[in-house]
C-alpha positions in Angstrom: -211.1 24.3 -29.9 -211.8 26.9 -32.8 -209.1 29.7 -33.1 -210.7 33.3 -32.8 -209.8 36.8 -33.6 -210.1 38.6 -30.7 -211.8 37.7 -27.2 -216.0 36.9 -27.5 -215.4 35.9 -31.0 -215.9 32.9 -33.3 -214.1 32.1 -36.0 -211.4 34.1 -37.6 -212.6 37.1 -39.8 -210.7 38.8 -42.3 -210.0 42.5 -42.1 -210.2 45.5 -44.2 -207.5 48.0 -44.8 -208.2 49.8 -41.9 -208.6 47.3 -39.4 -212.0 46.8 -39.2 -213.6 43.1 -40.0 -214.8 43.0 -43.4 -218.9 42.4 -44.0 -219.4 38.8 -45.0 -220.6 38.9 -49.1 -223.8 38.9 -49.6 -224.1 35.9 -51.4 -222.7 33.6 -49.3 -224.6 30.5 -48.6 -226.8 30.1 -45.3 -225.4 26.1 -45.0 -221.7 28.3 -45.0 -222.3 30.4 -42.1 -224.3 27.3 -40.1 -221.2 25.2 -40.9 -218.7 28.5 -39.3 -221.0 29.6 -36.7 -223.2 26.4 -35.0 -226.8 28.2 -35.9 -229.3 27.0 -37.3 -232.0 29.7 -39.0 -233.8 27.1 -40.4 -234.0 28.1 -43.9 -232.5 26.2 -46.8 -228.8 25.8 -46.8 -228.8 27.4 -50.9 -230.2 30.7 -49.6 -227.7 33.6 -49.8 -227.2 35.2 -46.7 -227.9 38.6 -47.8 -231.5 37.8 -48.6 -232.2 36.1 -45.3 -231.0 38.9 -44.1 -233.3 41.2 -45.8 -236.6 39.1 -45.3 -235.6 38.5 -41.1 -234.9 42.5 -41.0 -231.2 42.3 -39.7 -228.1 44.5 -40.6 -225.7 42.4 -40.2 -224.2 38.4 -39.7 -223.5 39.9 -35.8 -227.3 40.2 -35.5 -228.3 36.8 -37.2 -225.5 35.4 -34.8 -226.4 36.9 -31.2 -230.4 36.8 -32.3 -229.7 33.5 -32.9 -228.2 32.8 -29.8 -230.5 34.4 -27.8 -233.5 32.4 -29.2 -231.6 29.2 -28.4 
């Protein structure tokens, strides 16, 4: 079983100075967040986050994630 952060999360994510979770970059790789969080957007694994982000109107990796989910 994956280790999480708090309850009705996955993974572990890092945390800013004042406690709240730090955004994922930008450029991180789609194939790096469908490796941490079991999705599949169905876009090339190169693609930085940040863009698909962009083009699929979402704020943040929480809405790819629980979109995601939802569509499943």
């Amino acid at each position: 079983m994956m280790a999480t952060d708090a309850p009705g999360m996955r993974g572990i994510r890092s945390r800013n100075q004042g406690g709240r979770l730090r955004d994922k970059r930008d450029d991180t790789h789609i194939a790096t967040v469908e490796d941490q969080y079991g999705i599949d957007p169905g876009v090339r694994g190169d693609m930085h986050l940040g863009n698909y982000l962009q083009r699929e109107g979402l704020k943040s990796l929480n809405d790819l994630v629980h979109d995601r989910r939802r569509r499943d």
